[in-house]
Backbone as CSV, one residue per row, in Angstrom:
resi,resn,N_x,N_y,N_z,CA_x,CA_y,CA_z,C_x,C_y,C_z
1,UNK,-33.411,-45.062,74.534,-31.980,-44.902,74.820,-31.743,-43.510,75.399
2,UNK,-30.920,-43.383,76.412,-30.538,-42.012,77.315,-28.836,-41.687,76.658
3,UNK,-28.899,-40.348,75.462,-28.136,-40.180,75.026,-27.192,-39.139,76.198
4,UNK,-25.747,-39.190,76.280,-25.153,-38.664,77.524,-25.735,-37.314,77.725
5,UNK,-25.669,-37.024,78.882,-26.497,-35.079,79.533,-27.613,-35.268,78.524
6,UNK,-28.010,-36.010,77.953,-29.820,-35.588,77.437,-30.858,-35.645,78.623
7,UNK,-30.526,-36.496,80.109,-31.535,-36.674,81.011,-31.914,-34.985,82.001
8,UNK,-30.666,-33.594,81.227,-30.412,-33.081,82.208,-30.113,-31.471,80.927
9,UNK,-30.877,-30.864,80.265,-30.940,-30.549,78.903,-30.716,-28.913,79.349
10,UNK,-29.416,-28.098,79.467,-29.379,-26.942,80.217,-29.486,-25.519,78.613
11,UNK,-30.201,-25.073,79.442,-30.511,-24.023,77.880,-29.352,-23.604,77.356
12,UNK,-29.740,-23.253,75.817,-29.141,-23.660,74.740,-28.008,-21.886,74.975
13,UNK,-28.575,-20.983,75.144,-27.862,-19.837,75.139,-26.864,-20.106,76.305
14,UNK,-26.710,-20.343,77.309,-25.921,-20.457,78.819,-24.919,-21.423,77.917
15,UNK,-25.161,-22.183,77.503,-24.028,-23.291,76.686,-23.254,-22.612,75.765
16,UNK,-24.192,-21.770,74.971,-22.910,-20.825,74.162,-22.480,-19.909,75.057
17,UNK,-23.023,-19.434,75.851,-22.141,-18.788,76.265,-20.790,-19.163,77.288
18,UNK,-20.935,-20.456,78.089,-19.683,-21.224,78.671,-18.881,-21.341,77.363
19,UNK,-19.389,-22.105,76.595,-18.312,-22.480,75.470,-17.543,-21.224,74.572
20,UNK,-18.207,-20.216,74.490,-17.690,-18.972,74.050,-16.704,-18.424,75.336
21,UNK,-17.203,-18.454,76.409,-15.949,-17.998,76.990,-14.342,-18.696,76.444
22,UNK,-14.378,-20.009,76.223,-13.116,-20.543,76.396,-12.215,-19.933,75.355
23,UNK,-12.868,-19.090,74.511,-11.968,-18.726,73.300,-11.759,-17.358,74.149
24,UNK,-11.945,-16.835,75.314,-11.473,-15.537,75.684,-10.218,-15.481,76.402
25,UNK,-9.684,-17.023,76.807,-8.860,-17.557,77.863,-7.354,-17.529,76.935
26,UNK,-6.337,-17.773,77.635,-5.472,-17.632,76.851,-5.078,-19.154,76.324
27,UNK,-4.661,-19.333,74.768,-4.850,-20.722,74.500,-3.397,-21.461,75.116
28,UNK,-3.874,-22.545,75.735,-2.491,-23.384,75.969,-1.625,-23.880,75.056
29,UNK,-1.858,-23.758,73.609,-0.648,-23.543,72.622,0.161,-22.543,72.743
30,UNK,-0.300,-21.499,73.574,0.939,-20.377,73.373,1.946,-21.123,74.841
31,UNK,1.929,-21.792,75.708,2.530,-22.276,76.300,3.859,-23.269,75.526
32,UNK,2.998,-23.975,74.661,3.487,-24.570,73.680,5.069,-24.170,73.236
33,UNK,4.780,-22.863,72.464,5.274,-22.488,71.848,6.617,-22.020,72.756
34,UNK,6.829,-21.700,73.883,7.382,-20.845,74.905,7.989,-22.140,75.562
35,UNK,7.589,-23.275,75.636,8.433,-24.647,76.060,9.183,-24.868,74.652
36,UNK,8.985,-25.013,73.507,10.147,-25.586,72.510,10.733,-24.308,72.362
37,UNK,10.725,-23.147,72.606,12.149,-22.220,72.851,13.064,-22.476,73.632
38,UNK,12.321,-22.634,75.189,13.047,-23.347,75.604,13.719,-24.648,75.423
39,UNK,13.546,-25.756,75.082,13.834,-27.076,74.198,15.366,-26.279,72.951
40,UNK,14.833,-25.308,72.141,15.766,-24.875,70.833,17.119,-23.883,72.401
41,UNK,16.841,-23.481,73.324,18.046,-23.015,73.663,19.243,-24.384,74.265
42,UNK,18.061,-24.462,74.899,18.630,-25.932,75.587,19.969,-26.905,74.926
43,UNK,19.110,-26.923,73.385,19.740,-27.876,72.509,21.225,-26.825,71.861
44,UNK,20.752,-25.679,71.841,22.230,-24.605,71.388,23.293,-24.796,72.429
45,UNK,22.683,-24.535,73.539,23.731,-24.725,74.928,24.152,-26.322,74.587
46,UNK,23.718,-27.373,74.728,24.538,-28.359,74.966,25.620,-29.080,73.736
47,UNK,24.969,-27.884,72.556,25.751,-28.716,71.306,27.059,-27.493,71.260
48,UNK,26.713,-26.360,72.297,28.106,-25.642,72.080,28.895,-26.651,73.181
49,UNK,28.308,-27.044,74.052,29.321,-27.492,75.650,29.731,-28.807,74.298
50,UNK,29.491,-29.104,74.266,29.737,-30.509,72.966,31.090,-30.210,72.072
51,UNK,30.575,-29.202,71.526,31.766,-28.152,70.613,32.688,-28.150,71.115
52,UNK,32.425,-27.543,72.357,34.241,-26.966,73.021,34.888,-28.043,73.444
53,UNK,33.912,-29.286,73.910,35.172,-30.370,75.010,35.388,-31.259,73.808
54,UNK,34.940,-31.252,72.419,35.752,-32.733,71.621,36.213,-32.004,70.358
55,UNK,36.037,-30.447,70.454,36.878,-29.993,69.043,38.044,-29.838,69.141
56,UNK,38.771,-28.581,69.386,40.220,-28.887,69.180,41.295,-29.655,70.325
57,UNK,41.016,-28.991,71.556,41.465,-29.545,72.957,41.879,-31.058,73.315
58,UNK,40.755,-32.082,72.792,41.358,-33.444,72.685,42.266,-33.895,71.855
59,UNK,42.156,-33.429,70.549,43.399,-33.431,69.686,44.567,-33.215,70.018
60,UNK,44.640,-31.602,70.580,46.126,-31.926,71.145,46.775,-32.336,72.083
61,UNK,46.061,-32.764,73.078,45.758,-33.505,74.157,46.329,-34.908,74.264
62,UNK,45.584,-35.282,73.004,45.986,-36.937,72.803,47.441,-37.095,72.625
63,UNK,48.234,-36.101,72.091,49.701,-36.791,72.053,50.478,-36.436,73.506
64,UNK,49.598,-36.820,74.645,50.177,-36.720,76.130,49.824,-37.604,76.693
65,UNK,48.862,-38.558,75.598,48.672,-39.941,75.999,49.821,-40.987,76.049
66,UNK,49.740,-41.650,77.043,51.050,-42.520,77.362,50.480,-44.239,77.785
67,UNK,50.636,-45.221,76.605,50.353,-46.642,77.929,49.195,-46.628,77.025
68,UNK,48.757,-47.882,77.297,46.937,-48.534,77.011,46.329,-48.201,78.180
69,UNK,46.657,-48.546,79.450,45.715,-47.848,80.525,45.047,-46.168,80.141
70,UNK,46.084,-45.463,80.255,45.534,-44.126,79.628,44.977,-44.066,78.287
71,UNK,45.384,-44.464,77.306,44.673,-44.204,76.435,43.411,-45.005,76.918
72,UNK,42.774,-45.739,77.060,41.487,-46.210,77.434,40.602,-45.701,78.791
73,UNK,41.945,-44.934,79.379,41.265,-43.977,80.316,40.004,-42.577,79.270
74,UNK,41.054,-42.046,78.430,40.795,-41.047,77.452,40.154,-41.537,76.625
75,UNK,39.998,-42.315,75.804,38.754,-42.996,75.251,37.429,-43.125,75.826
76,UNK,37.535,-43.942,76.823,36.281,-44.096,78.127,35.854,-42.879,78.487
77,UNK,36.708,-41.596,78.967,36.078,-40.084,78.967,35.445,-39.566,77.650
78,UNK,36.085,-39.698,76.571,35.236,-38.812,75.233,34.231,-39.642,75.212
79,UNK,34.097,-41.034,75.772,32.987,-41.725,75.291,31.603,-41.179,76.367
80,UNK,32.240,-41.271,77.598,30.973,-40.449,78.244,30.626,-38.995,77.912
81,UNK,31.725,-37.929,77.773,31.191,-36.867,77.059,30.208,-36.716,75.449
82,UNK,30.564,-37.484,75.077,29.334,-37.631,73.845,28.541,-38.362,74.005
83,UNK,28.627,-39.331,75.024,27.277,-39.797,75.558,26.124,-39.045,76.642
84,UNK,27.236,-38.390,77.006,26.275,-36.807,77.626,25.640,-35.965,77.138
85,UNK,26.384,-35.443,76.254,25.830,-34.304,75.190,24.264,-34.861,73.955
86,UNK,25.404,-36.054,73.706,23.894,-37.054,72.639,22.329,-36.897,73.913
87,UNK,22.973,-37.258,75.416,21.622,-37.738,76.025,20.625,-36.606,76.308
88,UNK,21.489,-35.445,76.161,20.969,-33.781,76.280,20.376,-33.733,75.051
89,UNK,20.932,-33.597,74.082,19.715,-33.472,72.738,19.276,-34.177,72.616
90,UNK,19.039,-35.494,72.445,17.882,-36.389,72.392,16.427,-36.371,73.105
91,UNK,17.305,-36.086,74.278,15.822,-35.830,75.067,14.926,-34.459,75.134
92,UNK,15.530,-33.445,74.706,15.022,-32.132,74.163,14.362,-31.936,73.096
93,UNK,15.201,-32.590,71.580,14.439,-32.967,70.977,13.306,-33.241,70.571
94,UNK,12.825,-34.349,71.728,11.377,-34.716,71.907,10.604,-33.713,71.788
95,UNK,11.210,-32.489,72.484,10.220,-31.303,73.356,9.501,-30.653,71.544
96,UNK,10.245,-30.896,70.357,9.949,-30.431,69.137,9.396,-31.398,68.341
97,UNK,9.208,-32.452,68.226,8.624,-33.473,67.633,7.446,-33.274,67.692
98,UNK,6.438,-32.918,66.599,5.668,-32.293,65.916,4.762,-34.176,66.611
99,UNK,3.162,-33.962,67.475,2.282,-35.055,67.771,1.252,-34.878,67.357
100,UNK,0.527,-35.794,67.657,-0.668,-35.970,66.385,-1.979,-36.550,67.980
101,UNK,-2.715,-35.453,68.078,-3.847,-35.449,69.678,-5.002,-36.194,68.621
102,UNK,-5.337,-36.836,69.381,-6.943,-37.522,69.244,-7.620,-37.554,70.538
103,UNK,-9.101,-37.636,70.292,-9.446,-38.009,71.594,-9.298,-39.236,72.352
104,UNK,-8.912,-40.645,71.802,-8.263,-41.613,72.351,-7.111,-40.808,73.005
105,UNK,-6.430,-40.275,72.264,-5.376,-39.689,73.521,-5.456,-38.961,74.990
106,UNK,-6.474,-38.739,74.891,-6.976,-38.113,75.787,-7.440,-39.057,77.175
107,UNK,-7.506,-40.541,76.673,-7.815,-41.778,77.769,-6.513,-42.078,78.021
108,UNK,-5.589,-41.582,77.697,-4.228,-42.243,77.650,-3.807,-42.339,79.209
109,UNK,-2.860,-43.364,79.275,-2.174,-43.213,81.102,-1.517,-41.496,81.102
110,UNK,-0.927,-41.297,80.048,0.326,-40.203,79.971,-0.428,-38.978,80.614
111,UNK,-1.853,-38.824,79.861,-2.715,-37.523,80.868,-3.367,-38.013,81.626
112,UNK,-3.295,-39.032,82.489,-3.955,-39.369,83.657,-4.206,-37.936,84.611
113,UNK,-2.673,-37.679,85.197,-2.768,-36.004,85.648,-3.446,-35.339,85.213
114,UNK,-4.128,-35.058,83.765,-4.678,-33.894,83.411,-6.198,-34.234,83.689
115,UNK,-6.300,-35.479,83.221,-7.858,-35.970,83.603,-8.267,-35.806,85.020
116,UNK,-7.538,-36.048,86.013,-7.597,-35.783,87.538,-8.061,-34.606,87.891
117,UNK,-7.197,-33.671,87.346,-7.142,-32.462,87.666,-8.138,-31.828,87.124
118,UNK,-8.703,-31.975,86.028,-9.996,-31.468,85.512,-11.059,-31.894,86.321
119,UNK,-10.955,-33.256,86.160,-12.505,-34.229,87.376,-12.324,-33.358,88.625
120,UNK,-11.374,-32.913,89.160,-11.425,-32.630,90.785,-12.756,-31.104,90.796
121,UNK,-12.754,-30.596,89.532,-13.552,-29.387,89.140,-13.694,-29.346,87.993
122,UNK,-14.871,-29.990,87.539,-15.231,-30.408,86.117,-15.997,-29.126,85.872
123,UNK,-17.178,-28.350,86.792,-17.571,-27.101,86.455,-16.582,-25.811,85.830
124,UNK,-15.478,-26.084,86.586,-14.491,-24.961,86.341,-14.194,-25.245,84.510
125,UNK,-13.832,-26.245,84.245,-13.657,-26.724,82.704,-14.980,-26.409,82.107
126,UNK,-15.690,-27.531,82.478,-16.750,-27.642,81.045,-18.322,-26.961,81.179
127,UNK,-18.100,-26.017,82.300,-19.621,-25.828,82.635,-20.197,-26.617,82.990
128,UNK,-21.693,-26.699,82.180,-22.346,-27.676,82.225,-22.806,-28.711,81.105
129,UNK,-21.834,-28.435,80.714,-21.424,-29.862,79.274,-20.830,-30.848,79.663
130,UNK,-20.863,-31.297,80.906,-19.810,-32.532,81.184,-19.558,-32.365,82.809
131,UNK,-19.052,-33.835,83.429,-19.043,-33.483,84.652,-17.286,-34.573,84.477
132,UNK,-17.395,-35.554,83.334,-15.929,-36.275,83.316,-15.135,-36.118,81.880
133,UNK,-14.062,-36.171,81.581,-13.037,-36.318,80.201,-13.799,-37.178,79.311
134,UNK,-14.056,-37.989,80.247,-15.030,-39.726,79.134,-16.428,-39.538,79.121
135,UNK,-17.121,-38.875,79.525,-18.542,-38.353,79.698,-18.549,-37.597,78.618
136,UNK,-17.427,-36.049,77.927,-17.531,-35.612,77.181,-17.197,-35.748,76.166
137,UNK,-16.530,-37.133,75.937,-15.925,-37.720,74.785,-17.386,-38.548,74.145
138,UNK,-18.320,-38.812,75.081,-18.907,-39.841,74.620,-20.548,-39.385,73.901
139,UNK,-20.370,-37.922,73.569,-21.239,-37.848,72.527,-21.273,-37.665,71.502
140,UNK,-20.010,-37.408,70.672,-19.599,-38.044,69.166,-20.422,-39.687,68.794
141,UNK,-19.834,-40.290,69.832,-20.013,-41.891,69.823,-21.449,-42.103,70.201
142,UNK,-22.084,-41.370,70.284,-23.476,-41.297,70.639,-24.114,-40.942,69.059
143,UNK,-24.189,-39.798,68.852,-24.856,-39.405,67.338,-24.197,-40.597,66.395
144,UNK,-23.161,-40.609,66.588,-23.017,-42.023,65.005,-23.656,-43.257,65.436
145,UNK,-23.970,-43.926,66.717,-24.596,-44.720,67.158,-26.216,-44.418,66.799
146,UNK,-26.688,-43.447,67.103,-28.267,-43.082,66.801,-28.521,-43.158,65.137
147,UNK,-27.343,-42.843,64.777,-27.535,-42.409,63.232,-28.142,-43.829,62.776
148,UNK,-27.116,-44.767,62.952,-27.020,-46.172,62.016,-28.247,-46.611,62.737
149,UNK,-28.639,-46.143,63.873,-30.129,-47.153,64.478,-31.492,-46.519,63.187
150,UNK,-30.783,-45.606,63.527,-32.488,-44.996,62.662,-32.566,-45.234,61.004
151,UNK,-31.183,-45.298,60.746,-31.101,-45.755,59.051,-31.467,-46.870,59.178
152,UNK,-31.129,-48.303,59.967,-31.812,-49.693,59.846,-33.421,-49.895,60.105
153,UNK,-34.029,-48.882,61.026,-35.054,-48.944,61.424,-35.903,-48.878,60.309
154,UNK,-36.710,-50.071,60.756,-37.832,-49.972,59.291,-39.500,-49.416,60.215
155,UNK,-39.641,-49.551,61.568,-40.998,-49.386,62.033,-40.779,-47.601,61.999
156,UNK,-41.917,-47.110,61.528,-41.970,-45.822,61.593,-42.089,-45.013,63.149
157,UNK,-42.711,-45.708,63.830,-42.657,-45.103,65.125,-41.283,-45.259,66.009
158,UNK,-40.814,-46.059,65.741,-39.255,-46.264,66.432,-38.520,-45.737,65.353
159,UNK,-38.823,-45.242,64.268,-37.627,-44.635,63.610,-37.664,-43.299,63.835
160,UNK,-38.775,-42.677,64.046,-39.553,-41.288,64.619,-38.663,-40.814,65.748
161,UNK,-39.043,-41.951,67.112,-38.046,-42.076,68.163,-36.625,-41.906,68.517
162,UNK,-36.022,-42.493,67.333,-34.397,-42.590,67.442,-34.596,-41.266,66.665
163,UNK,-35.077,-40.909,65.641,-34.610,-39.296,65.113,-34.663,-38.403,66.161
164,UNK,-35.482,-38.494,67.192,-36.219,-37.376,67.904,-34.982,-37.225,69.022
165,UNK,-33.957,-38.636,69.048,-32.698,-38.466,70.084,-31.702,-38.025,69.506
166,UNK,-31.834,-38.226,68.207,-30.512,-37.630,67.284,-30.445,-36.410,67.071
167,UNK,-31.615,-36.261,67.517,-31.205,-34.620,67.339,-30.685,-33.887,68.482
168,UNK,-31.775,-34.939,69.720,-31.342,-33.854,71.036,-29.979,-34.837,71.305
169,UNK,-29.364,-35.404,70.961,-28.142,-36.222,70.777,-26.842,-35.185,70.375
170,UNK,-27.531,-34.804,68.568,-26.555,-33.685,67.848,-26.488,-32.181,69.128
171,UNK,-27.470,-31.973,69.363,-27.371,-30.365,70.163,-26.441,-30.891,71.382
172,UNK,-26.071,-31.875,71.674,-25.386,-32.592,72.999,-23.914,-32.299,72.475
173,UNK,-23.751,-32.924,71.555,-22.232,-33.248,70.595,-21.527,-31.767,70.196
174,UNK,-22.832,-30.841,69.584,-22.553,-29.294,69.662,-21.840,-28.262,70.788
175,UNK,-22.653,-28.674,71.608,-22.353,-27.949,73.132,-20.941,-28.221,73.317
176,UNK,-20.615,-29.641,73.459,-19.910,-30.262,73.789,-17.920,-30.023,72.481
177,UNK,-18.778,-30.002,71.416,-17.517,-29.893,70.806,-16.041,-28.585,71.281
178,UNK,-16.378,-27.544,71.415,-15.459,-26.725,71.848,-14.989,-27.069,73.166
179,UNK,-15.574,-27.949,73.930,-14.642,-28.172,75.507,-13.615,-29.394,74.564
180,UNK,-14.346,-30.325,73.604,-13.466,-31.220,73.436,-12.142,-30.497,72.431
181,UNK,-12.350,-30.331,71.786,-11.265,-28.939,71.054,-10.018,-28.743,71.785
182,UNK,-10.634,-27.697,73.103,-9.864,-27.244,74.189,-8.961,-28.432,74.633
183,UNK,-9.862,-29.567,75.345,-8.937,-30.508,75.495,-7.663,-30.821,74.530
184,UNK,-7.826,-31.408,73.731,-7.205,-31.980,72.705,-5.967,-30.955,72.769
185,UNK,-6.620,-29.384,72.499,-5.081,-28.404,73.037,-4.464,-28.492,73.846
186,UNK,-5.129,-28.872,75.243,-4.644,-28.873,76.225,-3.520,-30.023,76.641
187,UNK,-4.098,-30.823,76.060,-3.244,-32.353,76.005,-2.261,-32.315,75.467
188,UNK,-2.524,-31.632,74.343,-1.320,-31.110,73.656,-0.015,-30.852,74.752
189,UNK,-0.362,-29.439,74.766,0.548,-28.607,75.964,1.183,-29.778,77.303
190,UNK,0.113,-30.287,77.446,1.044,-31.366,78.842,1.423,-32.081,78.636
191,UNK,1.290,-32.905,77.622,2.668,-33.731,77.343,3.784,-33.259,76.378
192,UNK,3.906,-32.111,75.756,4.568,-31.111,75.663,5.711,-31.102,77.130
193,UNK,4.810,-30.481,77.955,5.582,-29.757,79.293,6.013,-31.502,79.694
194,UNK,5.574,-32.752,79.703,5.590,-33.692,80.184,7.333,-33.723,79.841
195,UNK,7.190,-33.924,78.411,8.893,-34.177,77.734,9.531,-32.776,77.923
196,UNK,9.267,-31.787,78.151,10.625,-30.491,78.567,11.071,-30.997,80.079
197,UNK,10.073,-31.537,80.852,10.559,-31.831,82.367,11.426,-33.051,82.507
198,UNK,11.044,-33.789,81.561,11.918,-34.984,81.327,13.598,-34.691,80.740
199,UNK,13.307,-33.765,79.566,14.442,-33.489,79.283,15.731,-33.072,80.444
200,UNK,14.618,-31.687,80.925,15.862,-30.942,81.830,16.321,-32.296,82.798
201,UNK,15.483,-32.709,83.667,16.626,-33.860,83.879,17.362,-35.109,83.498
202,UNK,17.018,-35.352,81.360,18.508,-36.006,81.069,19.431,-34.861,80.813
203,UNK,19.197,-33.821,80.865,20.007,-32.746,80.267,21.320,-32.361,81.582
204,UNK,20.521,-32.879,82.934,21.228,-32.711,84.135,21.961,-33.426,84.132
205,UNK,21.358,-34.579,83.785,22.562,-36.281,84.069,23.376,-36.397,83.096
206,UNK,22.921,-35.614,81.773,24.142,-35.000,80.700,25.321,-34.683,81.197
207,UNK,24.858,-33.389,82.184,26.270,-32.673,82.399,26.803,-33.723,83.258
208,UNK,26.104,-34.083,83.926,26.908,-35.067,84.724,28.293,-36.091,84.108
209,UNK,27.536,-36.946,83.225,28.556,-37.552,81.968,29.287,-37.069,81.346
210,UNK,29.176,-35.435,80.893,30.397,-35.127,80.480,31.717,-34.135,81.405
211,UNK,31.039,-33.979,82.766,32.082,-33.407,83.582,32.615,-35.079,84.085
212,UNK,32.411,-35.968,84.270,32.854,-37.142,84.105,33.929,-37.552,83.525
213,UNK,33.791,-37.267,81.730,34.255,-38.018,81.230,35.508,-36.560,80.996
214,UNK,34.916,-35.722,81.178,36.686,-34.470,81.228,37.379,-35.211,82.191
215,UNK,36.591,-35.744,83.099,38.013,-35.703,84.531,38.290,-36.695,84.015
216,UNK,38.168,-38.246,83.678,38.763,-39.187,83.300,39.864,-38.717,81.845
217,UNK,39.377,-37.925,81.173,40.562,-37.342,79.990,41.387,-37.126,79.912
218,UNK,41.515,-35.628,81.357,42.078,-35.028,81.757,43.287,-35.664,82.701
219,UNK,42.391,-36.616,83.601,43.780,-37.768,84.186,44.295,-38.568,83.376
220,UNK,44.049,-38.838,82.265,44.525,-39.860,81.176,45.674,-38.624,80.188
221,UNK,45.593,-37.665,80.427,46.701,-37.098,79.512,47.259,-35.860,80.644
222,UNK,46.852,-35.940,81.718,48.168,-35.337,82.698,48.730,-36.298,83.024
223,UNK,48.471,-37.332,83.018,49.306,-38.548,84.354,50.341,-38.957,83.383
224,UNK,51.481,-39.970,83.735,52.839,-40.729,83.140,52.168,-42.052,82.370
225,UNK,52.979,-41.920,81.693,53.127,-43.482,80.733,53.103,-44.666,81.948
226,UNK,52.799,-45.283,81.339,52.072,-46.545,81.823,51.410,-47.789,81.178
């Protein structure tokens, strides 16, 4: 059996040392952290714009309502303004919702982009621990595969064999663990940035709904009975 990069075995020091670089880089959690600030202002700004157009102002407002047309004019406006404001925090929100990375996540459609973008220069990422996302995923799944062969194996010379890959199997999975690490951070961070980009534009079509639903308010308690 050809356990992954075992056909191609690059010395053991050059590997620590690619993989030691990556801890010199700056980690893409601190990106992290610098998108849900942004996300926590975001959400202050739209729950004050929220504040000001349905706290006191509609109240006194409403007794300039005249007619069922207007009042359902003015109804229909507060209803899009809090359907604006709700669609602004909700979708920001997201940007703080605490996710849970695996390396299945990492096959996901959602980082398709990130997988691309790594493959286009897999040296630049992983050295020479990997040339794809699924290439370097797949020597975990390699050592637990060797493992259970060699525990069933009863012929001593084929059990000899499968040990002799499990090991150069394990030094594969070694190399390999800190690019997968990185990933998993990294994945993190972009679908992170995935939902702040999403947000800002429900946060746009927010304002949209609630400068909307002022002007419908606003004509519903300037205009005449009706």
């Amino acid at each position: 059996m050809t356990t992954p990069g075992s056909e191609n075995q690059p010395p053991a020091a050059g590997d620590q040392g690619a993989s030691h670089g990556l801890y010199s880089l700056p980690s893409p959690q601190d990106s992290v952290e610098d998108m849900r600030s942004t996300a926590k202002w975001t959400i202050a700004a739209a729950g004050s714009v929220g504040a000001a157009l349905i706290s006191g102002g509609p109240l006194i407002a409403a007794g300039q309502v005249h007619g069922t047309r207007h009042a359902l004019l003015a109804g229909g406006g507060l209803v899009l303004t809090l359907l604006g404001v709700g669609l602004a925090i909700w979708s920001t929100s997201r940007v703080l919702a605490p996710r849970l990375m695996t390396p299945e996540a990492l096959r996901s459609s959602a980082l398709k982009g990130l997988r691309e973008m790594i493959e286009n220069e897999p040296a630049q990422f992983f050295g020479v621990a990997g040339s794809t996302v699924t290439g370097l995923l797949l020597h975990r799944p390699a050592v637990a595969d060797l493992a259970r062969r060699a525990a069933k194996e009863t012929d001593p010379a084929q059990r000899a064999r499968l040990l002799r890959e499990l090991r150069r199997a394990e030094d594969n999975a070694r190399r390999a663990a800190p690019y997968v690490r990185w990933l998993l951070v990294m994945g993190h961070a972009w679908l992170v940035k995935r939902d702040l980009d999403r947000a800002l534009w429900c946060t746009l079509g927010g304002g949209v709904l609630v400068v909307a639903g002022a002007v419908l308010f606003f004509i519903a308690t300037g205009g005449k009975g009706g």
